[in-house]
N, CA, C, O and CB atoms as a CASP TS submission, in Angstrom:
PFRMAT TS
TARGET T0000
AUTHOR 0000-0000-0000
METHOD Language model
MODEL 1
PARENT N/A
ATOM      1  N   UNK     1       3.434   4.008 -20.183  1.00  0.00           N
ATOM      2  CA  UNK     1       1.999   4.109 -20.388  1.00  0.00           C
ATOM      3  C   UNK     1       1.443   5.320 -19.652  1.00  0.00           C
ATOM      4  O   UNK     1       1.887   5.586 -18.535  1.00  0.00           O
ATOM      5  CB  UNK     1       1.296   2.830 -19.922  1.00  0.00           C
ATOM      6  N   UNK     2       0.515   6.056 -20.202  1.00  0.00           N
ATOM      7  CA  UNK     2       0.135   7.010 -19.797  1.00  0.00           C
ATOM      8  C   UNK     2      -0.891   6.579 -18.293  1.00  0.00           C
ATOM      9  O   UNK     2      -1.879   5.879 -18.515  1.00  0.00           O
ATOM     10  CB  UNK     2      -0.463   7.694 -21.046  1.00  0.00           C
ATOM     11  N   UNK     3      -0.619   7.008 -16.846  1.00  0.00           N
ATOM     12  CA  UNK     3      -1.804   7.092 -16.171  1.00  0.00           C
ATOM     13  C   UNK     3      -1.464   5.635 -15.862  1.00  0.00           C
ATOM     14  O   UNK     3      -2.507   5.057 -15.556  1.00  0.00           O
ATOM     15  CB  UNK     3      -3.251   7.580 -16.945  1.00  0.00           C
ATOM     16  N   UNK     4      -0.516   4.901 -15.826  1.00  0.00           N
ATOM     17  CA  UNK     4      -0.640   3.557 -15.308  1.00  0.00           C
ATOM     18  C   UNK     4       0.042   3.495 -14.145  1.00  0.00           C
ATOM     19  O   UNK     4       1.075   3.004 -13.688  1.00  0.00           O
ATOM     20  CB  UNK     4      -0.186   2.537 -16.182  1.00  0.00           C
ATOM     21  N   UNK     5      -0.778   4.083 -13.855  1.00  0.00           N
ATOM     22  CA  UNK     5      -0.835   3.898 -11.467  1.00  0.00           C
ATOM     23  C   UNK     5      -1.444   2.332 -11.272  1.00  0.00           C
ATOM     24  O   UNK     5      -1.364   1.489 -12.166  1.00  0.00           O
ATOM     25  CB  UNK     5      -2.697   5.482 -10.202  1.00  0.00           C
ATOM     26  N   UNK     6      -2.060   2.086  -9.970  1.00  0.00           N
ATOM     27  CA  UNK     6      -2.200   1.061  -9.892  1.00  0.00           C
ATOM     28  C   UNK     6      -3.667   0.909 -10.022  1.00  0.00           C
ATOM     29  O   UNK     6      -4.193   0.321  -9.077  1.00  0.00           O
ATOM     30  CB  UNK     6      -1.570   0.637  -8.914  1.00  0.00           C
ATOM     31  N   UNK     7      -4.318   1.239 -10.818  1.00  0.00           N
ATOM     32  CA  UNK     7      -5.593   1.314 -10.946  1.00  0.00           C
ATOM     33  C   UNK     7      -6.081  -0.017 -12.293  1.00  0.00           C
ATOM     34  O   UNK     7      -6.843   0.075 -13.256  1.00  0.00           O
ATOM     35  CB  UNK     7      -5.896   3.041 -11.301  1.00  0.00           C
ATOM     36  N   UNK     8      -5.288  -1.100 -11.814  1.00  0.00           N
ATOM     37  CA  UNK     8      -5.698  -1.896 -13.098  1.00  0.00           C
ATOM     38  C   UNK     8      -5.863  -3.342 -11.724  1.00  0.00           C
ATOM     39  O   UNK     8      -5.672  -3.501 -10.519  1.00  0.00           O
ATOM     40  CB  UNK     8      -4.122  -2.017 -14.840  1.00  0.00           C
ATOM     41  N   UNK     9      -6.302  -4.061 -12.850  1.00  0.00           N
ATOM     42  CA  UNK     9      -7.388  -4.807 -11.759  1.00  0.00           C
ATOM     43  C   UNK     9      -6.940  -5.334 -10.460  1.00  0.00           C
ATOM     44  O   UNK     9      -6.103  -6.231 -10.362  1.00  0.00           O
ATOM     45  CB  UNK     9      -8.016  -6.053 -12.370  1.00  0.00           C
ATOM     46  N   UNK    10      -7.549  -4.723  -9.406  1.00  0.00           N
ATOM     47  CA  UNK    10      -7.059  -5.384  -7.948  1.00  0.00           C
ATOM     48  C   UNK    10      -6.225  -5.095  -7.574  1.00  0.00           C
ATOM     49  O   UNK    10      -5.461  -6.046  -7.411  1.00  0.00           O
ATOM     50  CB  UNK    10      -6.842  -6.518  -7.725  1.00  0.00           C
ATOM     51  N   UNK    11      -5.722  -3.902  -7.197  1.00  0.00           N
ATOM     52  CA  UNK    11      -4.258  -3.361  -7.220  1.00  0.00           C
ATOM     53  C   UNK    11      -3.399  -4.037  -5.736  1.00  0.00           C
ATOM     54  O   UNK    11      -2.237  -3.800  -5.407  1.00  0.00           O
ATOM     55  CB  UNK    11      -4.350  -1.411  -7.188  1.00  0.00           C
ATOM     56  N   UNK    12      -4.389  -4.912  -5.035  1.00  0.00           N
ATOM     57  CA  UNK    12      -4.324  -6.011  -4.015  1.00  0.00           C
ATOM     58  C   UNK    12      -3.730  -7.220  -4.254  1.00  0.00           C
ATOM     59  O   UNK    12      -3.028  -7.948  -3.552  1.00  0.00           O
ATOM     60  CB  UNK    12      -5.479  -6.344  -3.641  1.00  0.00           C
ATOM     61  N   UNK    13      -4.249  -7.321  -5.673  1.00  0.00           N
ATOM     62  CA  UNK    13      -3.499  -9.173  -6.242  1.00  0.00           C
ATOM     63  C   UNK    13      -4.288  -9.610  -5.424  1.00  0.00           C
ATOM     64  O   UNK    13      -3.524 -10.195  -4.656  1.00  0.00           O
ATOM     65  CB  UNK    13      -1.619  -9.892  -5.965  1.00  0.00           C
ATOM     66  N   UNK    14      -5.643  -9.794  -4.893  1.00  0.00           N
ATOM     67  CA  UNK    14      -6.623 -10.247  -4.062  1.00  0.00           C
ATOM     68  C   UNK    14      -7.851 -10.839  -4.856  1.00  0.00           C
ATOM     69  O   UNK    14      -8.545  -9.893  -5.230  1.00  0.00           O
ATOM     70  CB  UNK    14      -7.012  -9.136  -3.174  1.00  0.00           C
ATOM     71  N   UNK    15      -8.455 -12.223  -5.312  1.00  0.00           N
ATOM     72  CA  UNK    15      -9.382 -12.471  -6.048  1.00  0.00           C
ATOM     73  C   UNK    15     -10.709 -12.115  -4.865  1.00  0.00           C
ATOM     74  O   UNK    15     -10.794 -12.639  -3.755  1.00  0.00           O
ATOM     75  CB  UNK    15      -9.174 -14.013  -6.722  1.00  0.00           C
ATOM     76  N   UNK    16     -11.421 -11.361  -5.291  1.00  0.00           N
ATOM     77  CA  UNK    16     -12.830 -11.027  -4.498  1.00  0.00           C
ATOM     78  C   UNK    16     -13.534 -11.793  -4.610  1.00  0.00           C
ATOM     79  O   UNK    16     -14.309 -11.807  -5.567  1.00  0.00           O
ATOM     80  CB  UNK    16     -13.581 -10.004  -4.753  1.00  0.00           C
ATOM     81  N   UNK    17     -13.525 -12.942  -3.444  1.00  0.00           N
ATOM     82  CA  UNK    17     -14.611 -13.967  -3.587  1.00  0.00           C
ATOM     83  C   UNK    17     -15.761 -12.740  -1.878  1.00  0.00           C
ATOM     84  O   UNK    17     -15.443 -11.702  -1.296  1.00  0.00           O
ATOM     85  CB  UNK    17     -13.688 -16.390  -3.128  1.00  0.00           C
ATOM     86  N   UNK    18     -17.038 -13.682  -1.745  1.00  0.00           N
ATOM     87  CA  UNK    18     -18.055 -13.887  -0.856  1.00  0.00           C
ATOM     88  C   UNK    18     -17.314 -14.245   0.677  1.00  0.00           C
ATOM     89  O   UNK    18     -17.419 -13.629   1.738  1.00  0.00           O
ATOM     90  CB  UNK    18     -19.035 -15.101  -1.480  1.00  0.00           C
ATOM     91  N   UNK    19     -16.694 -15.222   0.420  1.00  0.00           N
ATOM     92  CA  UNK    19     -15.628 -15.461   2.050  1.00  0.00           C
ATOM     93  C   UNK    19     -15.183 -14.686   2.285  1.00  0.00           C
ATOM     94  O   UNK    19     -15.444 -14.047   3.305  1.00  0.00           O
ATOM     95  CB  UNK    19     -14.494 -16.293   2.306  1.00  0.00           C
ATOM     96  N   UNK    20     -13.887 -14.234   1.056  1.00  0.00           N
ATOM     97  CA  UNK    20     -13.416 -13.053   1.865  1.00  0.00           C
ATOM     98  C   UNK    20     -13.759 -11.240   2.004  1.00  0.00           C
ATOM     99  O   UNK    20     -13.196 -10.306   2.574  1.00  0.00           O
ATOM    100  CB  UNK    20     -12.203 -13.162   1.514  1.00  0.00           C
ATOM    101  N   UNK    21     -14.674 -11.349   1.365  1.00  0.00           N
ATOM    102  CA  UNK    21     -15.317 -10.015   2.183  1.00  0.00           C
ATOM    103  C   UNK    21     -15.905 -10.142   3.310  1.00  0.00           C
ATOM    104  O   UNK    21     -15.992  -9.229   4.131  1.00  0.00           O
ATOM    105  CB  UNK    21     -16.302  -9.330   1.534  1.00  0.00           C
ATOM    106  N   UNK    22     -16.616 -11.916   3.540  1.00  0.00           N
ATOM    107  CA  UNK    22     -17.232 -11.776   5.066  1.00  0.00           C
ATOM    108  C   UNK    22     -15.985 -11.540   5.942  1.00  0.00           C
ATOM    109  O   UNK    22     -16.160 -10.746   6.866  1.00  0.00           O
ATOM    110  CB  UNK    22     -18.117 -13.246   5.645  1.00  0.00           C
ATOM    111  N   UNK    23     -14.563 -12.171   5.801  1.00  0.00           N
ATOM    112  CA  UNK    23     -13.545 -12.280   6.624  1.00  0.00           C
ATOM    113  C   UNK    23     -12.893 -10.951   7.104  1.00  0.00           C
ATOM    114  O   UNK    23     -11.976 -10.925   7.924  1.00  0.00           O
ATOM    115  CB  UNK    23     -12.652 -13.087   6.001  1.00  0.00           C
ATOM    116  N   UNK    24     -13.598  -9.535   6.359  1.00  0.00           N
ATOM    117  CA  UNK    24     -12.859  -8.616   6.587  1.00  0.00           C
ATOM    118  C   UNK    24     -13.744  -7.504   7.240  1.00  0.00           C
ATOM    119  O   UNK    24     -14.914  -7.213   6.987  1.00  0.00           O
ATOM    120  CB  UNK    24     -12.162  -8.296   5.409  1.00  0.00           C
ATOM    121  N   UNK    25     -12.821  -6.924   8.205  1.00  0.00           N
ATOM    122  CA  UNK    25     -13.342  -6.389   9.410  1.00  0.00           C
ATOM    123  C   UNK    25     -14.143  -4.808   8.639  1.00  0.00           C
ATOM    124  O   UNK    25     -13.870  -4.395   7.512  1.00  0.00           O
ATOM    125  CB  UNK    25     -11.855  -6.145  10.742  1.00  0.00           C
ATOM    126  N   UNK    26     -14.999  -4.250   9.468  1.00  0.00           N
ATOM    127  CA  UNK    26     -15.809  -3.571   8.797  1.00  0.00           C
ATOM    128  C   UNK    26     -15.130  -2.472   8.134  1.00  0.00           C
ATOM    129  O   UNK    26     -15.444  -1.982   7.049  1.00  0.00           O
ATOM    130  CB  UNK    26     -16.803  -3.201   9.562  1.00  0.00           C
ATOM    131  N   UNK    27     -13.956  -2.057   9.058  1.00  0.00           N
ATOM    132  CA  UNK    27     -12.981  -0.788   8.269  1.00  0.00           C
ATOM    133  C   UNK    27     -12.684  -1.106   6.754  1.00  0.00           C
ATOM    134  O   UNK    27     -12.725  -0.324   5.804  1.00  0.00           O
ATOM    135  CB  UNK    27     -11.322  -0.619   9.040  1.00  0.00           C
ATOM    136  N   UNK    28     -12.387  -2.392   6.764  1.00  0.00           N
ATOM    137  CA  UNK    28     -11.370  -2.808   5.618  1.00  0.00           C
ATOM    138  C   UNK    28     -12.274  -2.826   4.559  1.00  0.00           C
ATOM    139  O   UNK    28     -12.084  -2.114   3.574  1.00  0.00           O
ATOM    140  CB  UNK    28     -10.547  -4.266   5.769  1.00  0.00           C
ATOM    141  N   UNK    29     -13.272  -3.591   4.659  1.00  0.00           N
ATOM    142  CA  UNK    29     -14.610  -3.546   3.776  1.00  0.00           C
ATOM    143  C   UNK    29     -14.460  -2.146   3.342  1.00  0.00           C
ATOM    144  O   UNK    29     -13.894  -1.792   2.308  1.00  0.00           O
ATOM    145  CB  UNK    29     -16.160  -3.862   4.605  1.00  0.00           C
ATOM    146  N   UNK    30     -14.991  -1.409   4.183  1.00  0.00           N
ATOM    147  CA  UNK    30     -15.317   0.730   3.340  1.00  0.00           C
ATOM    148  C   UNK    30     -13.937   1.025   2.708  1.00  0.00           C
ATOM    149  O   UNK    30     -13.861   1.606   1.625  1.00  0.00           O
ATOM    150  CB  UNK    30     -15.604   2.583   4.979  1.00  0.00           C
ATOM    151  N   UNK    31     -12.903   0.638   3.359  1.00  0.00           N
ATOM    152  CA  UNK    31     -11.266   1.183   2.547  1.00  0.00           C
ATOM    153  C   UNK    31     -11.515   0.528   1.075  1.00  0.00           C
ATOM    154  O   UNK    31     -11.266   1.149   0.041  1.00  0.00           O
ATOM    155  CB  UNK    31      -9.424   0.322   3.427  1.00  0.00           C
ATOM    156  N   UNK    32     -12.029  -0.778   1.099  1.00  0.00           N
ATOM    157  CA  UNK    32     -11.921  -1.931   0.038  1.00  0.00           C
ATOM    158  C   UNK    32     -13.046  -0.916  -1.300  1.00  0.00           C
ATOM    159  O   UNK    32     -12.682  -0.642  -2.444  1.00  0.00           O
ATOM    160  CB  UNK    32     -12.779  -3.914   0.851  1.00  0.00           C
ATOM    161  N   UNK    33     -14.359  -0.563  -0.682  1.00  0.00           N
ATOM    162  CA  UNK    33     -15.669   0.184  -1.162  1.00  0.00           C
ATOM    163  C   UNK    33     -15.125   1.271  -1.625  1.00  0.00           C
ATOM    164  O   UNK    33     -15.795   1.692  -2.569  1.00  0.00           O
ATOM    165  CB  UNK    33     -16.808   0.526  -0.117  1.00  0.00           C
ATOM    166  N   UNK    34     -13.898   2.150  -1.315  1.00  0.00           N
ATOM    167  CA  UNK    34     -13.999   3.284  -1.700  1.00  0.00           C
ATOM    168  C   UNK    34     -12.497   3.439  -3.116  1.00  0.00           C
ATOM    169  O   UNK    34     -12.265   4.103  -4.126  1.00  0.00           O
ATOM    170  CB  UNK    34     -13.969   4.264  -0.150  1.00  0.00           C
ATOM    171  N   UNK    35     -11.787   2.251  -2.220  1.00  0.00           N
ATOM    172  CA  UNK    35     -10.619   2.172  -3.546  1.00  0.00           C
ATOM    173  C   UNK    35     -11.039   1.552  -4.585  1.00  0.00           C
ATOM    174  O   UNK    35     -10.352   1.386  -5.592  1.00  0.00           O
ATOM    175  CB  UNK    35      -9.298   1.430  -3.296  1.00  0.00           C
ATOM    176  N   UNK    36     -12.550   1.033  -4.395  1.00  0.00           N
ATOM    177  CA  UNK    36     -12.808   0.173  -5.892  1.00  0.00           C
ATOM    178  C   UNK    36     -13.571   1.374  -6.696  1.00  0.00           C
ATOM    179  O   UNK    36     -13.619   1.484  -7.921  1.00  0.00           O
ATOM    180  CB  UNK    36     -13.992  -1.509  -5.744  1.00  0.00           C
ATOM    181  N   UNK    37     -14.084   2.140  -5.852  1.00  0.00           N
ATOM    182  CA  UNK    37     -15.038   3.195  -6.424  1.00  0.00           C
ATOM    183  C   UNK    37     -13.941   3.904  -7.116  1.00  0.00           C
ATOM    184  O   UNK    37     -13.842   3.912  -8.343  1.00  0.00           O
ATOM    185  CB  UNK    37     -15.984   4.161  -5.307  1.00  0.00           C
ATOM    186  N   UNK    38     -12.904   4.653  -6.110  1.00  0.00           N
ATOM    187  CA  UNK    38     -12.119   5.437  -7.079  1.00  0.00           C
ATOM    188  C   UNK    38     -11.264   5.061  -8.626  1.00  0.00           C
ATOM    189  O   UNK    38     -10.961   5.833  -9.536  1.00  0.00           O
ATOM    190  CB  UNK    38     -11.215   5.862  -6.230  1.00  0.00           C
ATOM    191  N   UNK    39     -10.982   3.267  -8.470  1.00  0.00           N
ATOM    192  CA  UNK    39     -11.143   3.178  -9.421  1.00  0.00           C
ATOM    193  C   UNK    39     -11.694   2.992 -10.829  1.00  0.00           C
ATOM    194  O   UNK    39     -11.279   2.920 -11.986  1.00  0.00           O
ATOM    195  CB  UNK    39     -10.907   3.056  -9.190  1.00  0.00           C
ATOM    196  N   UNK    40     -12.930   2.946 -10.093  1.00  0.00           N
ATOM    197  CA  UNK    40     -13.907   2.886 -11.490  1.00  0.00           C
ATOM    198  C   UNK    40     -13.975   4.534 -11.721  1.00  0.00           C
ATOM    199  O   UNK    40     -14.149   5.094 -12.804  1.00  0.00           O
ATOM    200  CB  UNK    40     -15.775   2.036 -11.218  1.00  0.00           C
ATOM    201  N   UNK    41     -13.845   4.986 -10.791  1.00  0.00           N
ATOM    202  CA  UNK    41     -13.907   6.119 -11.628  1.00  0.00           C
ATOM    203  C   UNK    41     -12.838   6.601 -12.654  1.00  0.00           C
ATOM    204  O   UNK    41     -13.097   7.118 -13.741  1.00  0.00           O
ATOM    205  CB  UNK    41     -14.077   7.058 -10.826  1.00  0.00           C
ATOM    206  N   UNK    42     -11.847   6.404 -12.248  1.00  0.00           N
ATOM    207  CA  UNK    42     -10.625   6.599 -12.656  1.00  0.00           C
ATOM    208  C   UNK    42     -10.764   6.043 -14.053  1.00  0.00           C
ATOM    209  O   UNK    42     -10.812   6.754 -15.057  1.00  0.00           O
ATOM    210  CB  UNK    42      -9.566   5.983 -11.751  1.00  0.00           C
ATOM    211  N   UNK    43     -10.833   4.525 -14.050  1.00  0.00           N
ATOM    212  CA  UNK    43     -10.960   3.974 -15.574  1.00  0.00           C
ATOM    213  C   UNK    43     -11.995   5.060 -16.271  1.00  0.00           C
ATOM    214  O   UNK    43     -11.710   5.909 -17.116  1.00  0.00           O
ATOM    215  CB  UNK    43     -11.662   2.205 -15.651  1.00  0.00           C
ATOM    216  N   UNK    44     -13.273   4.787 -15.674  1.00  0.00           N
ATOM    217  CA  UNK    44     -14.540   5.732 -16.636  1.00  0.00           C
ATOM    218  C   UNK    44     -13.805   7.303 -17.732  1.00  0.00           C
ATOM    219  O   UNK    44     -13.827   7.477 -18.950  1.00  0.00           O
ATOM    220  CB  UNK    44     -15.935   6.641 -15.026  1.00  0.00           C
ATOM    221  N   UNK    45     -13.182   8.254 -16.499  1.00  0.00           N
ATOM    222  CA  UNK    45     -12.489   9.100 -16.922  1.00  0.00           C
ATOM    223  C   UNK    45     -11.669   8.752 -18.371  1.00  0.00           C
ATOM    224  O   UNK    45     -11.880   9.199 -19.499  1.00  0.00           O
ATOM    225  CB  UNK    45     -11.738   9.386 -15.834  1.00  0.00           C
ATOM    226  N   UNK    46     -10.833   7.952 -17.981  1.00  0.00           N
ATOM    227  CA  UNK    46      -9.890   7.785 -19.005  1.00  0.00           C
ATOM    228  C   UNK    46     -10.019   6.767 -20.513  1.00  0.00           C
ATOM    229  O   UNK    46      -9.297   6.433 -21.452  1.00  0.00           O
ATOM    230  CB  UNK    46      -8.824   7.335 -18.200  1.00  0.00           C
ATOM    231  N   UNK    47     -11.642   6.518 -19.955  1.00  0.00           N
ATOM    232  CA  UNK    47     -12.246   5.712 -20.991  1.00  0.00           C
ATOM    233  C   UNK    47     -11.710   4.579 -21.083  1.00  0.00           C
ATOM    234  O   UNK    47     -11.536   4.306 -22.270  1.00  0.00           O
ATOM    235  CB  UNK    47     -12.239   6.224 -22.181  1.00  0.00           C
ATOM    236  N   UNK    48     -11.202   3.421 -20.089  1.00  0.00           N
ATOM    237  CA  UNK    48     -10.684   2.288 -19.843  1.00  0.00           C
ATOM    238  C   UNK    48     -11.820   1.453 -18.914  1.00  0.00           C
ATOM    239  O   UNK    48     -12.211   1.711 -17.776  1.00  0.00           O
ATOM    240  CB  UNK    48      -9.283   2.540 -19.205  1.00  0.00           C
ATOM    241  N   UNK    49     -12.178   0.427 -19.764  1.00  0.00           N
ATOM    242  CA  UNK    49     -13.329  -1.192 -19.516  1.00  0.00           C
ATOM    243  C   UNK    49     -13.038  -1.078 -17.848  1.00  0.00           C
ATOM    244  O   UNK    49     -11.893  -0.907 -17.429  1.00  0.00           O
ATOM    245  CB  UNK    49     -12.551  -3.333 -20.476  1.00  0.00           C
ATOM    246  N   UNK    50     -13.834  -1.157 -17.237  1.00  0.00           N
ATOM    247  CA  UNK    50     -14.419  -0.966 -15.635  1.00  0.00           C
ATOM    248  C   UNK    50     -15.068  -2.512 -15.320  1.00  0.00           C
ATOM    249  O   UNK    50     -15.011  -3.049 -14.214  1.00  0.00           O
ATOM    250  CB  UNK    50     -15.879   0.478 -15.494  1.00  0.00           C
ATOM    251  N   UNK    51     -15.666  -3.080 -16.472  1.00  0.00           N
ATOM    252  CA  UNK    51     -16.701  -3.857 -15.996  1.00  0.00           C
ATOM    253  C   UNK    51     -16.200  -4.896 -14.788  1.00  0.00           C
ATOM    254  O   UNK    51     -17.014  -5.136 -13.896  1.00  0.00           O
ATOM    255  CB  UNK    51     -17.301  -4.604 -17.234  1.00  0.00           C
ATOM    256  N   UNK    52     -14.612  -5.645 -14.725  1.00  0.00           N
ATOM    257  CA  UNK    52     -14.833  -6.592 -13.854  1.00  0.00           C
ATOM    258  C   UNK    52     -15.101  -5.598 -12.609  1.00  0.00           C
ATOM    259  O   UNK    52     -16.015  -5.789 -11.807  1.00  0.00           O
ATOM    260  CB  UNK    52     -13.621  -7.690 -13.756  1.00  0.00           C
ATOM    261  N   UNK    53     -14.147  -4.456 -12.537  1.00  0.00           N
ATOM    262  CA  UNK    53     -14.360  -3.367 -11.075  1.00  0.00           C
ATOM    263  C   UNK    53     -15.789  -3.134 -10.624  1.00  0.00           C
ATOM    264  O   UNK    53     -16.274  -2.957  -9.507  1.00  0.00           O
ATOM    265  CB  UNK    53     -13.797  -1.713 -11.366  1.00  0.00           C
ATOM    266  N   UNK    54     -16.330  -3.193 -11.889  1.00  0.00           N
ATOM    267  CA  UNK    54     -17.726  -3.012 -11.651  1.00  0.00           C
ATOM    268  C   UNK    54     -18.704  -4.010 -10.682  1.00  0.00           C
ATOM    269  O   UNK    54     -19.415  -3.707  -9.724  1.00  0.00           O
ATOM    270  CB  UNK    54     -18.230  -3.020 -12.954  1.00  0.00           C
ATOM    271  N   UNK    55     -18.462  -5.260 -11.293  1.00  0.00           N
ATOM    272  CA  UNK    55     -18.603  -6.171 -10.081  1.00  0.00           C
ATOM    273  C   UNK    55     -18.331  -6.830  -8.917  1.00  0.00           C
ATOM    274  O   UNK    55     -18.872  -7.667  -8.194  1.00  0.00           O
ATOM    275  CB  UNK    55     -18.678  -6.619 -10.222  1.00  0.00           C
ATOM    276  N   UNK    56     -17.364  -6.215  -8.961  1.00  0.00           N
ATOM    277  CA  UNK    56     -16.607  -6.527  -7.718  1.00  0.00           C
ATOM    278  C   UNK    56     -17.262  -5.898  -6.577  1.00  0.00           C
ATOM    279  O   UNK    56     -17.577  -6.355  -5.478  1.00  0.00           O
ATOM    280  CB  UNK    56     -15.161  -6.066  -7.788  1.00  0.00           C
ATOM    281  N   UNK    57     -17.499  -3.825  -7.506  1.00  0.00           N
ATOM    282  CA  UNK    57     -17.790  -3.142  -6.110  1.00  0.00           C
ATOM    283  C   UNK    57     -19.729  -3.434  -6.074  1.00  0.00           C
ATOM    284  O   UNK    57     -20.535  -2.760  -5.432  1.00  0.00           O
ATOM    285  CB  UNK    57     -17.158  -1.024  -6.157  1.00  0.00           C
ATOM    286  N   UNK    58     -20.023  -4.575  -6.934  1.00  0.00           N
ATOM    287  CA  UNK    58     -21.690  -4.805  -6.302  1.00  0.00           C
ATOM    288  C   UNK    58     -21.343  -5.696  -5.480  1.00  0.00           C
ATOM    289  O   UNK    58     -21.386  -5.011  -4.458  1.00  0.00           O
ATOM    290  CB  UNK    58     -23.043  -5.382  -7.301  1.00  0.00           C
ATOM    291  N   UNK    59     -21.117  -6.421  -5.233  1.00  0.00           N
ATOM    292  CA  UNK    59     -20.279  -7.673  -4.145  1.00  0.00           C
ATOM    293  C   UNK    59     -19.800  -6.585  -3.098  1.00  0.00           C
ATOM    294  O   UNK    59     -20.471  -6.863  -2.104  1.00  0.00           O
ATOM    295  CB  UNK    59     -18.609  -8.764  -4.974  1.00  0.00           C
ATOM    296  N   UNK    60     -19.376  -6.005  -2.928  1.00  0.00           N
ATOM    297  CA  UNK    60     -18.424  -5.129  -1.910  1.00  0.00           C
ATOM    298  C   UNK    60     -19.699  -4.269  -1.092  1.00  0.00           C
ATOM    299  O   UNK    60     -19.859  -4.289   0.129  1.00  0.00           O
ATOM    300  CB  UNK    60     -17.103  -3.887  -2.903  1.00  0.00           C
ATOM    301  N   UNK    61     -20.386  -3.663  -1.885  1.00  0.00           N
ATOM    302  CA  UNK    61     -21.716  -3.034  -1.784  1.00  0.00           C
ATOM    303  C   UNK    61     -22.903  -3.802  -1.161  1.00  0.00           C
ATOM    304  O   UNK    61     -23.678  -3.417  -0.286  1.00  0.00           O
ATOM    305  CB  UNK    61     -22.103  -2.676  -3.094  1.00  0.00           C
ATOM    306  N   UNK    62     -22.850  -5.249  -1.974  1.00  0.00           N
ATOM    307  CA  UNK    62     -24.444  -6.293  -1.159  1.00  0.00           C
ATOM    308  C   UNK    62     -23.137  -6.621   0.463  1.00  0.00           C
ATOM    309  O   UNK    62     -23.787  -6.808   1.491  1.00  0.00           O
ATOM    310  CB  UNK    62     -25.224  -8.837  -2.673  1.00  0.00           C
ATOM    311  N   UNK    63     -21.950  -6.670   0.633  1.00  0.00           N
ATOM    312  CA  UNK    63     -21.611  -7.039   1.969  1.00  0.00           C
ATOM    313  C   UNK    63     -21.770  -6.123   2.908  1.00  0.00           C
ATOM    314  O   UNK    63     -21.946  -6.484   4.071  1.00  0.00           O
ATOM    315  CB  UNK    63     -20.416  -7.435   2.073  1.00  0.00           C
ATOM    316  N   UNK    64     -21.733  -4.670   2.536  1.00  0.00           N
ATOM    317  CA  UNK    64     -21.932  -3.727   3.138  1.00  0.00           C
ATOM    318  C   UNK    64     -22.936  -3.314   3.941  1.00  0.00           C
ATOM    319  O   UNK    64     -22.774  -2.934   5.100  1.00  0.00           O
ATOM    320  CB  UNK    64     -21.799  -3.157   2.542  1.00  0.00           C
ATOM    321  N   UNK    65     -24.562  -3.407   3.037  1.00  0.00           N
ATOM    322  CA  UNK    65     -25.555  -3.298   3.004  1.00  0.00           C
ATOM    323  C   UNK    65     -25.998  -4.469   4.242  1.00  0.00           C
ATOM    324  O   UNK    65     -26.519  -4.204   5.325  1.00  0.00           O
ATOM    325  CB  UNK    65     -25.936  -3.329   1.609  1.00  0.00           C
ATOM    326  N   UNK    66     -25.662  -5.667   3.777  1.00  0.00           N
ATOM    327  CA  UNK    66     -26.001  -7.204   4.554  1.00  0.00           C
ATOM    328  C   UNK    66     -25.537  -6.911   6.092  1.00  0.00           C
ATOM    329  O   UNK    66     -26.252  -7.073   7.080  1.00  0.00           O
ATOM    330  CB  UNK    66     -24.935  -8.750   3.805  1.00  0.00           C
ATOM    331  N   UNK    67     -24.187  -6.444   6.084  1.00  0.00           N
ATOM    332  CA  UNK    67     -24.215  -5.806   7.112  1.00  0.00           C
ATOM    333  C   UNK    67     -24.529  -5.042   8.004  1.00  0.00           C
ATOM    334  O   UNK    67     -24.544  -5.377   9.189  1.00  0.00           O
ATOM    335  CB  UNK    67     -23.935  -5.684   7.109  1.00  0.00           C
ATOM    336  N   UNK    68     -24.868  -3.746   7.525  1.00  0.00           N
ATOM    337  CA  UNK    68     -25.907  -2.762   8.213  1.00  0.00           C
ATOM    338  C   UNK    68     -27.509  -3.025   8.562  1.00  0.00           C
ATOM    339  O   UNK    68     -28.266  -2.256   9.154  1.00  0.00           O
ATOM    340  CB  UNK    68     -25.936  -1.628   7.337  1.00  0.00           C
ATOM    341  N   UNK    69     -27.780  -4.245   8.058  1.00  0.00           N
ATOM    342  CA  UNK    69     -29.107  -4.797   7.920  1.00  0.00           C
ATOM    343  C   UNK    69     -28.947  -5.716   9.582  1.00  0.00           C
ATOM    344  O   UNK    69     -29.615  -5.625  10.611  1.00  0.00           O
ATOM    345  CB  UNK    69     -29.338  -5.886   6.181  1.00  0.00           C
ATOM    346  N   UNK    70     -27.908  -6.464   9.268  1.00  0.00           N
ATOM    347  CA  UNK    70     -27.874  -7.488   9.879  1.00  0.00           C
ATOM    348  C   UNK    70     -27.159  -7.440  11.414  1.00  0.00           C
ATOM    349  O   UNK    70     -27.092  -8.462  12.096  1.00  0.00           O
ATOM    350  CB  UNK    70     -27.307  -8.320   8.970  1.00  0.00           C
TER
END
């Protein structure tokens, strides 16, 4: 397959619930924020469906935010 790195869903095998983003320390969170970003970008590029990535990184994003607030 052309381009089939690990950029297909969760390249973690990790289901993104609410617990476990609270459970993860603030580094891991931004590592988590920026590998989901690159892969949405990645799909977008290659014209490959983003949407669950898509929600994942608003979840990843409201923990982020909640955090810096809080």
């Amino acid at each position: 397959m052309k381009n089939s790195k690990l950029y297909q869903k969760n390249s973690h095998n990790v289901i993104i619930t609410e617990d476990y983003l609270a459970l993860l320390t603030d580094a891991s969170l931004k590592n988590l924020f920026l590998e989901k970003r690159k892969t949405i970008n990645f799909n977008r590029r290659n014209k490959i469906s983003s949407k669950e990535d898509e929600i994942e990184y608003c979840y990843i994003q409201r923990e982020l935010q909640y955090r810096k607030s809080g």
